[in-house]
Phi, psi and omega in degrees: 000118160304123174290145164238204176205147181212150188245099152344125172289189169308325185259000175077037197244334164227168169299163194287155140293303211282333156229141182326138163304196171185151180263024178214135190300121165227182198280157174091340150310152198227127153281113209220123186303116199251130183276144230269009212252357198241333206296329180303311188287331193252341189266354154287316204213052195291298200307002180258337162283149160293100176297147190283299167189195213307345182252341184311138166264027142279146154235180192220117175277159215292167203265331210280354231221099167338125196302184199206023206263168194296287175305343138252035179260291190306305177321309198301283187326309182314328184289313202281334186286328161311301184289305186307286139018276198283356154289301191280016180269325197272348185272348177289347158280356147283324156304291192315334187298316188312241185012282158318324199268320181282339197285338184282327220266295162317337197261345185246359152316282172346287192294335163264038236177279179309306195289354177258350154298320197274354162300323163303298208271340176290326191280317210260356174287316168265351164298337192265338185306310191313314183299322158302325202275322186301343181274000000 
């Protein structure tokens, strides 16, 4: 774990805001142990952590800051790995819904398509009966 050195507030309860970590020990500094998985998160926002207590070189980070632990890294990636899962299952049941909805959509084109022929021959069966009676 990288040691940092941050300068204590007043009450001694979180590092100073006003100053920066730093990696090398000075006087008025406090040395505190960073995990290597938090530096990003502690070299943004150091003033937020909390000393465990007065001697301690732990800090305990703000409740606000996301884990950063492996195993729940790995949960997140599993949920997202889930949801992606039950997307592509609902769109592979929605192309099929397609797919059935256009074979139907065709199949009843046909069928008014054949009745308007035969509607057609029928039309034209009695235009010609009338045309026979008018002569």
């Amino acid at each position: 774990m990288p040691i940092y050195y941050v300068k204590p507030d007043s009450d001694n309860q979180f590092p100073d805001k006003d100053t920066a970590p730093v990696l090398e020990p000075a006087d008025g500094l406090r040395a505190v142990n960073i995990p290597t998985t938090s530096i990003q998160y502690f070299t943004r926002y150091w003033w937020m952590y909390a000393f465990k207590s007065d001697d301690s070189q732990e800090v305990t980070a703000p409740g606000n800051l996301p884990n950063l632990d492996i195993d729940y890294l790995q949960g997140l990636i599993d949920q997202e790995g889930e949801t992606i899962q039950g997307l592509q299952t609902a769109l592979g049941s929605a192309t099929k819904a397609q797919v059935e909805a256009q074979q139907q959509f065709v199949t009843t084109q046909e069928q008014f398509q054949k009745q308007f022929v035969s509607l057609s021959q029928q039309i034209v069966a009695v235009q010609k009966q009338i045309a026979a009676k008018a002569e």
